[in-house]
C-alpha positions in Angstrom: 86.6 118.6 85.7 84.1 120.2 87.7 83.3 124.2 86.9 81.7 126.1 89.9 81.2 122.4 91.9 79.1 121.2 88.8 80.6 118.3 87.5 80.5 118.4 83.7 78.4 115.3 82.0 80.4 112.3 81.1 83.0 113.0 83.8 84.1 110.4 86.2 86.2 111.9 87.6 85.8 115.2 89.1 88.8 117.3 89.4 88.2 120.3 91.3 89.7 123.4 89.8 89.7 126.2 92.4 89.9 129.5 89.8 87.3 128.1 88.2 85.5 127.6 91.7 86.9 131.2 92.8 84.9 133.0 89.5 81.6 131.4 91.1 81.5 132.5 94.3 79.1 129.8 95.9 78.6 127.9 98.8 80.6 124.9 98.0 83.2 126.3 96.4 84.1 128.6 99.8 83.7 125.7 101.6 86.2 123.7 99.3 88.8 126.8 99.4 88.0 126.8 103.1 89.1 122.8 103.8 92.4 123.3 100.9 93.3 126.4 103.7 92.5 124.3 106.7 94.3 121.3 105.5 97.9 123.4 104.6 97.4 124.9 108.2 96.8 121.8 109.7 100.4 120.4 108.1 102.0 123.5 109.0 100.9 123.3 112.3 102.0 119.8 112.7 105.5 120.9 111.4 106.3 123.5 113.9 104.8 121.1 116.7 107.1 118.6 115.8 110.4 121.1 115.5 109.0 122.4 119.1 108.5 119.0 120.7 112.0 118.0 119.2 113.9 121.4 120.6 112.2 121.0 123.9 113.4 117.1 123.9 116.8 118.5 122.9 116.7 121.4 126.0 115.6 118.7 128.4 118.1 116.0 127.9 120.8 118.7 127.8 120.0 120.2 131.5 119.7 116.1 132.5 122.9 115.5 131.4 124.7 118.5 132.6 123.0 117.2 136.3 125.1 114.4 135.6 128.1 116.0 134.7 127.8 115.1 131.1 127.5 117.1 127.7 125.3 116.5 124.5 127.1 115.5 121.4 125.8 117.1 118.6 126.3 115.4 115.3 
């Protein structure tokens, strides 16, 4: 358990607990708040790339098949 990015003695393992982090205020506990934030963003942004890749894919093969006269099943 850490408390305000100290780990506490005999600890191993520190845990980091960020309202604990939050109360001090300091430099590394923004900057552990600030990678948490960054990380959720980054798999949030990878989400909605990957539903916009996958429509677009979608939009494309559907205007390549209707040039060929065919339609898209959708399952």
């Amino acid at each position: 358990m850490m408390i305000c990015g100290q780990p506490l003695k005999g600890k191993a393992i520190m845990q980091f607990e960020e309202e604990k982090a939050m109360e001090c205020g300091n430099l590394s506990s923004s900057l552990q708040k600030l990678y948490i934030w960054e990380k959720k963003l980054l798999k949030e942004v990878k989400v909605l790339l990957f539903q916009i890749s996958s429509f677009a894919l979608n939009v494309w093969w559907s205007q390549f098949l209707a040039l060929l006269g065919l339609t898209l099943l959708v399952a």
